[in-house]
KEMI-828615 format. One record per residue (C-alpha): residue number from 1; x, y, z. Coordinates in steps of 0.2 Angstrom, whole numbers. Example, Ala and Ser with C-alpha at 12.3 -4.5 7.8 and 13.67 -1.06 7.14 Angstrom:
2
<atom 1, <62, -22, 39>>
<atom 2, <68, -5, 36>>
END
This chain:
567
<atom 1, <30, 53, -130>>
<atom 2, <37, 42, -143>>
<atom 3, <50, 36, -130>>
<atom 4, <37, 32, -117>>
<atom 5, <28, 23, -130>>
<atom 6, <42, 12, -137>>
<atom 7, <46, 6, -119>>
<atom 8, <28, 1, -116>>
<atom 9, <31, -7, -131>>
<atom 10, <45, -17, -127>>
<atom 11, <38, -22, -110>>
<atom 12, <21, -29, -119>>
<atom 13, <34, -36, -133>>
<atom 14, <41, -46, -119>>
<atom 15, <23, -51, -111>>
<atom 16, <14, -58, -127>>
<atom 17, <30, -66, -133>>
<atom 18, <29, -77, -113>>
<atom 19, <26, -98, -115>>
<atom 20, <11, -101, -110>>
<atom 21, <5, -114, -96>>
<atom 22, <-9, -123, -94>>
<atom 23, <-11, -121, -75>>
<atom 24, <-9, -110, -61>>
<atom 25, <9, -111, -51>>
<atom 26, <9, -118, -33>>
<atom 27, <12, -106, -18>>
<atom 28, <23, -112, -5>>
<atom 29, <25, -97, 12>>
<atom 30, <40, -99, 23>>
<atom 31, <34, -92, 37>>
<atom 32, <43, -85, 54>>
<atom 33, <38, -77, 71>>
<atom 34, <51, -64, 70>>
<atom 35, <66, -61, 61>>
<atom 36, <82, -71, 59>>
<atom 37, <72, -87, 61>>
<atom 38, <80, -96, 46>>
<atom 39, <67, -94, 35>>
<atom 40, <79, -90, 20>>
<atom 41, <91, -103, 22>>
<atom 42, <74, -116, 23>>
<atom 43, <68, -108, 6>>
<atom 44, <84, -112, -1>>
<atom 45, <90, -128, 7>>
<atom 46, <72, -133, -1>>
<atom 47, <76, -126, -16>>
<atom 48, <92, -137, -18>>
<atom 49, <82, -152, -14>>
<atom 50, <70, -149, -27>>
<atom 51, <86, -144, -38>>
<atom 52, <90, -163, -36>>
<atom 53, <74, -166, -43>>
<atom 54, <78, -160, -59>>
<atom 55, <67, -145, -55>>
<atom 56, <71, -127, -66>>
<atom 57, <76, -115, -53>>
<atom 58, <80, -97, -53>>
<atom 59, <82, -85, -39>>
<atom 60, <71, -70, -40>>
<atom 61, <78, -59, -27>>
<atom 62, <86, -63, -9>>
<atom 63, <91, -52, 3>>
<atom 64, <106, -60, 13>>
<atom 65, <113, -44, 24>>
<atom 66, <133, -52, 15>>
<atom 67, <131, -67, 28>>
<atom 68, <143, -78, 25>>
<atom 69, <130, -97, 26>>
<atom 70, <117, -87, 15>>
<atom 71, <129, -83, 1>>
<atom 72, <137, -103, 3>>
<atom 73, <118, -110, 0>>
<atom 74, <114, -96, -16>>
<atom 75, <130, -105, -23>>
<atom 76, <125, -119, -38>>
<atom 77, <106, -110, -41>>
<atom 78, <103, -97, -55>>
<atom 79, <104, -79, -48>>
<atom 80, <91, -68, -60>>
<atom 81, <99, -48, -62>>
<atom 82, <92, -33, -52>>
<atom 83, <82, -22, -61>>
<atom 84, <90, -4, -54>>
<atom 85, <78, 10, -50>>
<atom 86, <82, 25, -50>>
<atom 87, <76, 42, -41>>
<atom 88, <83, 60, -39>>
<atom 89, <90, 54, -22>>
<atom 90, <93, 35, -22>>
<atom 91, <93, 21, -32>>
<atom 92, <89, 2, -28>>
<atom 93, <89, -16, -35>>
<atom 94, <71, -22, -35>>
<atom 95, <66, -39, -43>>
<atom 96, <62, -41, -63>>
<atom 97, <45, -48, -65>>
<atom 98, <46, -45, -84>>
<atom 99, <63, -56, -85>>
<atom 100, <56, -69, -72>>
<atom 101, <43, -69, -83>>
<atom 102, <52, -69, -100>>
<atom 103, <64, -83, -89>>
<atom 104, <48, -95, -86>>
<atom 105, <57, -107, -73>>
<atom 106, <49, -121, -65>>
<atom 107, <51, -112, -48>>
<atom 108, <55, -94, -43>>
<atom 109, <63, -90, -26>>
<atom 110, <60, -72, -19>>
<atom 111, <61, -66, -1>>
<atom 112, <51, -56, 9>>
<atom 113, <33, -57, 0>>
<atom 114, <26, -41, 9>>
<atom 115, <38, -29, 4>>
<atom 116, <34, -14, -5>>
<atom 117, <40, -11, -23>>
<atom 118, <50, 6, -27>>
<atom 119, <40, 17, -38>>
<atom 120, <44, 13, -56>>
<atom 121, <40, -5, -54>>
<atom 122, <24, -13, -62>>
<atom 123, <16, -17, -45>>
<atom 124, <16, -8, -31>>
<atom 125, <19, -24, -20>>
<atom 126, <28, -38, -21>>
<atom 127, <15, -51, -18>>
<atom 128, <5, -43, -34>>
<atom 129, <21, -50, -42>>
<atom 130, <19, -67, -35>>
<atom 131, <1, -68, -39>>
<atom 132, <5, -65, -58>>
<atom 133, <20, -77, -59>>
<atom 134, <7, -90, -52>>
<atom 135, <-4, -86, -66>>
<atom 136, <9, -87, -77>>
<atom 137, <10, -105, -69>>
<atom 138, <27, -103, -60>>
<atom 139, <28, -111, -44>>
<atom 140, <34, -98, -30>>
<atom 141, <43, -100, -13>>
<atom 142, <43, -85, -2>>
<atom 143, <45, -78, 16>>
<atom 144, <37, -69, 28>>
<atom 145, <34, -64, 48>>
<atom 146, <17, -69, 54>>
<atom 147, <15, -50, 61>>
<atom 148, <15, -46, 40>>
<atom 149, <-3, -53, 40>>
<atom 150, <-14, -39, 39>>
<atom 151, <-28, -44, 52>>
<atom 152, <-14, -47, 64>>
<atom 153, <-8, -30, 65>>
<atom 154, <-17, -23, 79>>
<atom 155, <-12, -40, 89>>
<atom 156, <5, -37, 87>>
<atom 157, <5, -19, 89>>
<atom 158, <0, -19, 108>>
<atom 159, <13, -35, 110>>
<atom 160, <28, -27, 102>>
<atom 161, <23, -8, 100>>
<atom 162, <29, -10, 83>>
<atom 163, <18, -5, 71>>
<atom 164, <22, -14, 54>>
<atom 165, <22, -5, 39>>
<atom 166, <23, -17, 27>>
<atom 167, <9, -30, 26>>
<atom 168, <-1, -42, 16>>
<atom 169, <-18, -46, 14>>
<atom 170, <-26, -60, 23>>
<atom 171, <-34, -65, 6>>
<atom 172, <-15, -69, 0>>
<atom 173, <-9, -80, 15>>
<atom 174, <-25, -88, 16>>
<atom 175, <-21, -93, -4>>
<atom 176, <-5, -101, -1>>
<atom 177, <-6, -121, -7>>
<atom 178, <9, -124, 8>>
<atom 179, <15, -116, 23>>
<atom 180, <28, -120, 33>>
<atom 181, <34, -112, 49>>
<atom 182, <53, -110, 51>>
<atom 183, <52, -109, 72>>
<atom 184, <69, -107, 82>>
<atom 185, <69, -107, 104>>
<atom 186, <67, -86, 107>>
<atom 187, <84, -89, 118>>
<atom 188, <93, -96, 103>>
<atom 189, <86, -81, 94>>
<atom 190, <89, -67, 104>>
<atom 191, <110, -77, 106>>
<atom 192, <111, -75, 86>>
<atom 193, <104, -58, 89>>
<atom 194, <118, -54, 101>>
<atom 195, <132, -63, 89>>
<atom 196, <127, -53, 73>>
<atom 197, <121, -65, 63>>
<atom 198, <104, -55, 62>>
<atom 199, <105, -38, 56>>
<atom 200, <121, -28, 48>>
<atom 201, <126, -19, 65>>
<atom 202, <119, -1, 56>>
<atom 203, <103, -9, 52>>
<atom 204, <99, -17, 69>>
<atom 205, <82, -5, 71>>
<atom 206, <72, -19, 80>>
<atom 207, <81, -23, 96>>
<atom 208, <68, -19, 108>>
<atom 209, <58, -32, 98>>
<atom 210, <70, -47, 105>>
<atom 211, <65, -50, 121>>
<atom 212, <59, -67, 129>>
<atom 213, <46, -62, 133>>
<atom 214, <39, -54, 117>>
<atom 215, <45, -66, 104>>
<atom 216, <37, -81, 114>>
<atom 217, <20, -73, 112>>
<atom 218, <25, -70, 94>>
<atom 219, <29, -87, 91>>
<atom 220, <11, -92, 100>>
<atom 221, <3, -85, 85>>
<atom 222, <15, -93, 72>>
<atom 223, <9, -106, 78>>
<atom 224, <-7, -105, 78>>
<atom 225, <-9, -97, 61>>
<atom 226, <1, -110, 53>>
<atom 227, <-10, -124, 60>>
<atom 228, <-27, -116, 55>>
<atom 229, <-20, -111, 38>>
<atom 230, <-17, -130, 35>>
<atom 231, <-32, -135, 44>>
<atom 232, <-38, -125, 30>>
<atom 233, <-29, -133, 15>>
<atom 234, <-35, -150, 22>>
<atom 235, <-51, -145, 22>>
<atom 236, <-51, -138, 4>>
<atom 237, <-43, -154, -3>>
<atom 238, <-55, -164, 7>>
<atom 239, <-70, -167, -2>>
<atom 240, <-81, -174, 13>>
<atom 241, <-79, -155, 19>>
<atom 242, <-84, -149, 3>>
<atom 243, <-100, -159, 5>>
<atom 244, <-103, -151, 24>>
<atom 245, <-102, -134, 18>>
<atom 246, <-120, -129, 15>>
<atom 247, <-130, -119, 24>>
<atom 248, <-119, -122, 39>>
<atom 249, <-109, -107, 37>>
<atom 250, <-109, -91, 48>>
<atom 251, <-112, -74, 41>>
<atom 252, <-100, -61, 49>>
<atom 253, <-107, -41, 46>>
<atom 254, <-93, -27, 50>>
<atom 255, <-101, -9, 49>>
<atom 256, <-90, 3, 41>>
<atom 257, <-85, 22, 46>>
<atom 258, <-75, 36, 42>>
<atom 259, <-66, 34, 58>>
<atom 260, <-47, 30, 58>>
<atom 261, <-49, 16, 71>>
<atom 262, <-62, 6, 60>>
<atom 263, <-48, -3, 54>>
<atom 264, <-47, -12, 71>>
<atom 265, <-65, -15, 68>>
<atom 266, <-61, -23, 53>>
<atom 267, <-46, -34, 56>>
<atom 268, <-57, -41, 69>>
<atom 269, <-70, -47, 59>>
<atom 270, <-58, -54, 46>>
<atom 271, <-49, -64, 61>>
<atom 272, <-67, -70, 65>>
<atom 273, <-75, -75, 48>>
<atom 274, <-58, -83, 47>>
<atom 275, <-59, -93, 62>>
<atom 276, <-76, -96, 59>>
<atom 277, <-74, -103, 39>>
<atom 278, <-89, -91, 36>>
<atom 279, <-96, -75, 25>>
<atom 280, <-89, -57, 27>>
<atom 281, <-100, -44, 23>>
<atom 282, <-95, -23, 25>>
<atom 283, <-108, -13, 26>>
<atom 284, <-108, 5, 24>>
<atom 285, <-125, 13, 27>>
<atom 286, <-124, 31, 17>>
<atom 287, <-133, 45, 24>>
<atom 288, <-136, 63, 21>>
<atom 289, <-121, 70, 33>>
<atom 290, <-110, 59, 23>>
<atom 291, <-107, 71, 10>>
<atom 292, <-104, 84, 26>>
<atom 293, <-88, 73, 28>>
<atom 294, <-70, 83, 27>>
<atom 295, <-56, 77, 16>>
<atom 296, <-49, 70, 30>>
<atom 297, <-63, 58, 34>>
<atom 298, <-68, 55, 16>>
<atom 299, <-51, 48, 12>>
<atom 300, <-51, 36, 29>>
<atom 301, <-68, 30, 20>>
<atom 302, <-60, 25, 7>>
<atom 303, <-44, 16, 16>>
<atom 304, <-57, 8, 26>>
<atom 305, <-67, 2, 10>>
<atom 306, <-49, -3, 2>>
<atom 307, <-47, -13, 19>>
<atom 308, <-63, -23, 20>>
<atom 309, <-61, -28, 1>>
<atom 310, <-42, -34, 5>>
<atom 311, <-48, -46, 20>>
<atom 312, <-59, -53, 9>>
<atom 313, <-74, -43, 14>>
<atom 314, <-90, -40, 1>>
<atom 315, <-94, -21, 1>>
<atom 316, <-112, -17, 1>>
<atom 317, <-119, 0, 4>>
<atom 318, <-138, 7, 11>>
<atom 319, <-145, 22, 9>>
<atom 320, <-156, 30, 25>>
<atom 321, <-155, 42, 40>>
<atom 322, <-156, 30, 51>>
<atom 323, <-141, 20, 53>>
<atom 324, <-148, 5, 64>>
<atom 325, <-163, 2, 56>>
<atom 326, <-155, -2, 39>>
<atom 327, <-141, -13, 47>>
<atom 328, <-157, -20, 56>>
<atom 329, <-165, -22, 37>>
<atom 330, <-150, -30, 30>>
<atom 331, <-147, -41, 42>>
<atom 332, <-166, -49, 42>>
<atom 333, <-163, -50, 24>>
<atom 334, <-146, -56, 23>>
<atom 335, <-145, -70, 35>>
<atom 336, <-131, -62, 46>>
<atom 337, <-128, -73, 59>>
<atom 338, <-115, -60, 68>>
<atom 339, <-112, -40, 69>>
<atom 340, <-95, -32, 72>>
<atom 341, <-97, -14, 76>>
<atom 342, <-84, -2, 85>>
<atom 343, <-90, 10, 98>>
<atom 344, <-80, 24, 109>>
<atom 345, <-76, 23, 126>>
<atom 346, <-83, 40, 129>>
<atom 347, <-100, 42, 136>>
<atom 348, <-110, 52, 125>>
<atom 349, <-116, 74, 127>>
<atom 350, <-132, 80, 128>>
<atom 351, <-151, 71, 128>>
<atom 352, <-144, 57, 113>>
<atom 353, <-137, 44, 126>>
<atom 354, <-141, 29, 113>>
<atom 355, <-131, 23, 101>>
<atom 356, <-129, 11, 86>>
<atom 357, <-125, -4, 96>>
<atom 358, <-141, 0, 110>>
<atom 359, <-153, 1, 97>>
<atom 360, <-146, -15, 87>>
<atom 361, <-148, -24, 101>>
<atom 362, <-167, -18, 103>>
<atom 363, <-170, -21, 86>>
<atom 364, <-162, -37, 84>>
<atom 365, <-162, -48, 100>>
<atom 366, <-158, -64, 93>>
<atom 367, <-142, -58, 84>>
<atom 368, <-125, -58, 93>>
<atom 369, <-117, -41, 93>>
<atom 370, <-99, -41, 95>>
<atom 371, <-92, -21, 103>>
<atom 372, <-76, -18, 99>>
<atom 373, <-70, -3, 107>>
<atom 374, <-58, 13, 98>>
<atom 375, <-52, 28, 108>>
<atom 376, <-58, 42, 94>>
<atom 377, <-73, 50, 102>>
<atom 378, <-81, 57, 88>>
<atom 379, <-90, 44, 73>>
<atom 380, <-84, 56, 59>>
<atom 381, <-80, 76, 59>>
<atom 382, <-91, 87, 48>>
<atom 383, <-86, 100, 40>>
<atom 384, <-84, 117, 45>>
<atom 385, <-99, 130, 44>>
<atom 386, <-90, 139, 32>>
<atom 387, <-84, 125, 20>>
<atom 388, <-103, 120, 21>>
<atom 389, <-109, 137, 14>>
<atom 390, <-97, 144, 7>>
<atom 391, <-106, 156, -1>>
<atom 392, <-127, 162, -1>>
<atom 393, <-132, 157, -18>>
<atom 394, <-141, 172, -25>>
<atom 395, <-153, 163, -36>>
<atom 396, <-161, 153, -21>>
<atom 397, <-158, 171, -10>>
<atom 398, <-171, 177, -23>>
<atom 399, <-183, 163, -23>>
<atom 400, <-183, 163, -2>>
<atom 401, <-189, 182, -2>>
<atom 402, <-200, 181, -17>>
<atom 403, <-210, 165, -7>>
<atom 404, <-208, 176, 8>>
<atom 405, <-217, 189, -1>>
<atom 406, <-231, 180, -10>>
<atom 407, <-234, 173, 8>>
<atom 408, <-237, 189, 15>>
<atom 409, <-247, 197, 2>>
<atom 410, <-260, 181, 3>>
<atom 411, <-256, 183, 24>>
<atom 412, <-264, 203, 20>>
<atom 413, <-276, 197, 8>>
<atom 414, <-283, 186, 23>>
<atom 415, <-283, 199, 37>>
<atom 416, <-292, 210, 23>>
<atom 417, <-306, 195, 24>>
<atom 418, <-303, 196, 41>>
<atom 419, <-298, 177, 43>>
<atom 420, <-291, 169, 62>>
<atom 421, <-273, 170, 63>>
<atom 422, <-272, 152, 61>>
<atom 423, <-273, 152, 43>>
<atom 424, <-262, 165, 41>>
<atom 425, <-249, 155, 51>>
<atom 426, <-254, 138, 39>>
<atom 427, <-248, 149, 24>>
<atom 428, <-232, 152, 30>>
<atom 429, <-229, 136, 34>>
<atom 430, <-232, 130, 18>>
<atom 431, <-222, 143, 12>>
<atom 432, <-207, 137, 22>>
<atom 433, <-214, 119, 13>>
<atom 434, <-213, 126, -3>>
<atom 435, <-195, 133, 2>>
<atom 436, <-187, 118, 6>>
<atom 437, <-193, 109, -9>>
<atom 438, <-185, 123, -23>>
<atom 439, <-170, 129, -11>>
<atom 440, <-153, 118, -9>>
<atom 441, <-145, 117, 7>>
<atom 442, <-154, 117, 24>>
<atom 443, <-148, 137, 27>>
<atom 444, <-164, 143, 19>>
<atom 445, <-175, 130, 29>>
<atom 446, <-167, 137, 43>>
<atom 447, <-168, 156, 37>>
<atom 448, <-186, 155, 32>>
<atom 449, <-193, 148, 44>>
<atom 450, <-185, 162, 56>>
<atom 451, <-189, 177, 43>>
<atom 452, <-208, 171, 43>>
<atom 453, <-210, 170, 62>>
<atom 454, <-205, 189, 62>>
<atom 455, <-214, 196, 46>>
<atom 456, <-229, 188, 53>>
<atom 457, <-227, 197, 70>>
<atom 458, <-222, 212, 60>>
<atom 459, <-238, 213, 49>>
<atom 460, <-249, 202, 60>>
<atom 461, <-251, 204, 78>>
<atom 462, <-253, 222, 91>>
<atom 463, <-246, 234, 88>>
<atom 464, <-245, 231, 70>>
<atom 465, <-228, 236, 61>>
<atom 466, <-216, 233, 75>>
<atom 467, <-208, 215, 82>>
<atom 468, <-217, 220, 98>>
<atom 469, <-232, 210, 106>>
<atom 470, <-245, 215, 117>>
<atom 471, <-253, 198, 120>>
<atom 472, <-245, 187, 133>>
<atom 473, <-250, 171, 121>>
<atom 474, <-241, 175, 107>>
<atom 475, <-223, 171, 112>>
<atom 476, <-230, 153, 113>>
<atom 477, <-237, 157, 97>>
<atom 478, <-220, 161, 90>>
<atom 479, <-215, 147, 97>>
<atom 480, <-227, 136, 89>>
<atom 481, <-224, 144, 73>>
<atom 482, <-206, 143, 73>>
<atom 483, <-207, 122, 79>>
<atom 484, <-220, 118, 66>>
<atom 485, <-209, 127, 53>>
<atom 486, <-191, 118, 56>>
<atom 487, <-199, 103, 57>>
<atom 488, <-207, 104, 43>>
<atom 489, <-191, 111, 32>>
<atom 490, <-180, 96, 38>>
<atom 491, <-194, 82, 36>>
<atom 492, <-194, 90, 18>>
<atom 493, <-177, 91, 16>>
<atom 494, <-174, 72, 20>>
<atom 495, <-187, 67, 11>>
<atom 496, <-179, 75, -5>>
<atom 497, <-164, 69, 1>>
<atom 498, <-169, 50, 2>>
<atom 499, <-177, 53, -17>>
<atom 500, <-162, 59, -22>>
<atom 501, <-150, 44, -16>>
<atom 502, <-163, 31, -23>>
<atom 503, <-162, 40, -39>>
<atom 504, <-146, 37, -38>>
<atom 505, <-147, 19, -35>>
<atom 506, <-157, 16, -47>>
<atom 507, <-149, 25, -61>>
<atom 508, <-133, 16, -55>>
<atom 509, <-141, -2, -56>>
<atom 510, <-150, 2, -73>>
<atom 511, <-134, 8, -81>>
<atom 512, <-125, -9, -73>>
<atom 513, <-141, -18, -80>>
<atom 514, <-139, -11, -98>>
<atom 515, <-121, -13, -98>>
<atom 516, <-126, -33, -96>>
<atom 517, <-137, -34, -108>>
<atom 518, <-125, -22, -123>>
<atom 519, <-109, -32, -119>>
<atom 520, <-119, -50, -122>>
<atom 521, <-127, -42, -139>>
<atom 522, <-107, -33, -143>>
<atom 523, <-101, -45, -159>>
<atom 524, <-83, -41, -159>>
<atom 525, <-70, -33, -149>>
<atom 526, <-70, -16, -154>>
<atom 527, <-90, -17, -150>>
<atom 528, <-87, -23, -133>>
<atom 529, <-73, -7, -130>>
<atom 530, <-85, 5, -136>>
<atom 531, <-100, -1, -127>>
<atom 532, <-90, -4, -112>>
<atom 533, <-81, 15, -114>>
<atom 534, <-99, 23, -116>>
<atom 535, <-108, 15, -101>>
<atom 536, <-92, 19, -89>>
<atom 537, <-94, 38, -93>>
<atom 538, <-112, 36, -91>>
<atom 539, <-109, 27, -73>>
<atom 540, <-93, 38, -67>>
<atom 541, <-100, 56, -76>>
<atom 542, <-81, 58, -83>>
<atom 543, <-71, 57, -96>>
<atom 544, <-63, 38, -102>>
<atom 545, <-49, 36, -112>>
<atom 546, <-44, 19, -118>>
<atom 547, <-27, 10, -127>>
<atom 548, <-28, -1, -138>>
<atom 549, <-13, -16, -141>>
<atom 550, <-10, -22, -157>>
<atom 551, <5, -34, -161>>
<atom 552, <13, -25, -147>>
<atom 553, <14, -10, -152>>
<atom 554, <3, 5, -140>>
<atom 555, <-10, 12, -154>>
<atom 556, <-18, 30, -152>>
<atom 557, <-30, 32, -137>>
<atom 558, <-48, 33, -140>>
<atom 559, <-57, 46, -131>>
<atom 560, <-74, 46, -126>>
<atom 561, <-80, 60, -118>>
<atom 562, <-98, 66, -110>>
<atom 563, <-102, 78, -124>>
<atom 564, <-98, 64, -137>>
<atom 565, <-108, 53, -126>>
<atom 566, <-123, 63, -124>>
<atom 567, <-124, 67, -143>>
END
């Protein structure tokens, strides 16, 4: 333990003892359509240009496969060390963010800005390095393949077949100060392929990628990213567009699921906020059946989430059983201009032939709906009947038969006054009310309302004491019974259900409201941990331990728990 926490403090020894800069460093993407484009050897002719310049330049990290021209331009520019990584099978070289940083050159150089960091390293991704050497104020040239950008994923997946693993936000592309595409004729491409000059001959995985025909559409869309991302930059250093920008912008609305292929969903209306220079909003309407969601889907929900938030997406979240009317009620009150949905090819079971993006329509006729359609048939799976009641609770088993009793004796009482039948059958159905409202879980709905249809034929109807009836109008009076007495357990049980999720809401924006108003009234810093500490155990219900820094040095924790909370 007091290893771990001398080398956290060594690492923080290095970061407050950093220069510090005044202002943010400038990005600068070399991008390419595929690879062996050049992009390297542009980062680095540049980089001996601005050498010339008198600029301070260190090489972060370039991966240069031995080739002989590579290696010839690293020659007169500062190479920063490796940091080694180690694991219990491998080991590899990754860049040192905390010597780059220590370093503080003018410009950094490091290759391939969507790779993904071995475990052990501060960030999990390399562009969460670059974002905090620019805040650090270091300038930063980079590379990447256009197929990296996240939104483009799906695009290049039914061009190339490839699906690309590593990736970056649109957020961080969309970010860069300049971009420059490092283009190359596909045959001239496909010859240096050929030649070797590409990959090492045992790394050569992407062949089938090298075709004419592939890497012209691929380039297509070089292209044309790299001309609207510095249509873009104009446009943010122009100040006429500035002035244009109100009111005038669209309002893009992508409805989020649980469903794997929501991700396309997604990327899409990224690409088209983009495109149209407007707002992104993801909205996830939260209903009942959503805590009836598996493992499985519940983590897909939160990818998705994680998604949305990456392309730049503002989360909001509704609470209702009906899923269109509340996209319908946000959308009035949003101003959303457009509505991205995902819909299955497969044509619905059953009397619910309707879906999400029907009733939108009907409900909003003046909004443009854009269907984007997935292969997974199902919107989410629920979990099994056995996961869902997993076990009869025994202290709502009692209350279901004691109302069942109470019901019955009042039910006797009547018959003894010799009331109609009708009233007897009211009580019951109050009793089936009253079950809902002090039972969990829609099990004893269900089983009350089944065991009152019987007891009452049982004590109620010819021949008394049996399930038998002798009049041909009471199986519709069953029926009836049985209708009035599901319908009116689930109407309760959503009712309750809605209470409980705005209660939830509410408690959530109070706590959120509170937390303003103590943190503007906390005096000092240890004030503003501890108010801070208490209100997130009040929001999250668990347990927050927080480490303090002083001089470098990795203090004791401070726990705050709930029982220290709630006394």
């Amino acid at each position: 333990m007091a290893a771990k926490q001398n080398d956290a403090g060594s690492i923080l020894d290095r970061i407050t003892d950093l220069p510090v800069r005044k202002s943010r460093g400038r990005l600068k993407i070399f991008v390419g359509y595929a690879p062996g484009v050049g992009k390297t050897c542009a980062m680095l002719s540049d980089a001996h240009e601005e050498q010339k310049e008198g600029i301070d330049i260190v090489v972060g990290y370039i991966k240069h496969y031995a080739r002989p021209y590579t290696a010839a331009l690293l020659e007169g520019l500062e190479l920063l060390p490796y940091i080694k990584i180690s694991n219990k099978e491998s080991s590899t070289k990754e860049f040192d963010l905390d010597q780059a940083l220590q370093r503080s050159p003018d410009l950094i150089l490091l290759d391939d800005l969507a790779h993904t960091n071995a475990a052990g390293c501060r960030h999990k991704k390399r562009y969460q390095d670059v974002e905090e050497l620019l805040r650090a104020g270091i300038h930063v040239y980079t590379t990447m393949n256009v197929q990296q950008i996240e939104s483009l994923t799906d695009i290049v997946y039914s061009i190339t077949g490839i699906s690309v693993d590593e990736r970056i936000p649109d957020s961080v592309f969309d970010s860069a100060d300049q971009v420059e595409l490092v283009d190359i004729e596909p045959d001239d491409l496909i010859g240096r392929l050929n030649r070797g000059k590409i990959y090492p001959e045992e790394e050569n995985t992407q062949a089938h990628l090298f075709t004419k025909e592939k890497l012209t559409t691929l380039r297509e869309i070089a292209l044309r990213n790299t001309a609207s991302q510095l249509n873009r930059i104009a446009e943010q250093i122009s100040e006429q567009a500035k002035r244009n920008e109100f009111d005038t912008k669209e309002h893009i609305l992508v409805c989020l699921s649980s469903a794997a292929s929501n991700k396309k969903v997604i990327r899409t209306a990224a690409r088209m906020a983009a495109a149209f220079h407007g707002h992104f909003t993801a909205l996830f309407v939260e209903t009942p059946e959503a805590r009836e969601l598996t493992s499985k889907n519940k983590a897909e929900l939160r990818e998705n989430l994680r998604l949305a938030e990456q392309m730049g997406a503002q989360i909001a979240t509704m609470y209702g059983d009906d899923i269109p009317g509340q996209i319908a009620e946000y959308v009035k009150t949003s101003c959303v201009s457009k509505i991205v949905l995902g819909r299955s090819p497969y044509k619905r079971r059953g009397l619910a032939k309707s879906n999400v993006s029907d009733k939108l329509t009907a409900l909003l006729p003046n909004i443009e709906i854009y269907i984007i359609p997935y292969t997974q048939s199902s919107f989410y799976k629920r979990l099994p009947f056995y996961e869902k009641y997993p076990l009869l609770s025994l202290a709502d088993t009692i209350k279901t038969i004691a109302i069942l009793a109470v019901c019955t004796i009042i039910g006797l009482w009547f018959k003894y006054l010799e009331f109609r039948e009708a009233n007897i059958i009211t009580v019951y159905i109050l009793g089936v009310l009253l079950n809902a409202i002090v039972t969990k879980g829609r099990m004893y709905s269900a089983i009350s309302s089944v065991m009152s249809v019987l007891v009452f034929n049982y004590f109620f109807t010819e021949p008394y004491y049996s399930l038998q009836a002798y009049d041909s109008g009471y199986p519709v009076t069953f029926l009836v019974m049985l209708a009035a007495s599901f319908m009116t357990s689930t109407l309760t049980m959503r009712v309750r259900e809605q209470a409980r999720q705005s209660a939830q809401k509410a408690y959530r924006t109070e706590v959120l409201l509170e937390t303003s108003r103590k943190l503007q009234q906390a005096k000092d810093s240890p004030a503003i941990i501890n108010e801070m500490a208490h209100q997130m155990v009040k929001l999250l219900d668990r347990m927050v331990i927080f480490y303090s820094v002083d001089q470098g040095v990795l203090l004791a924790p401070q726990i705050f728990s709930k029982e220290r909370i709630c006394s």
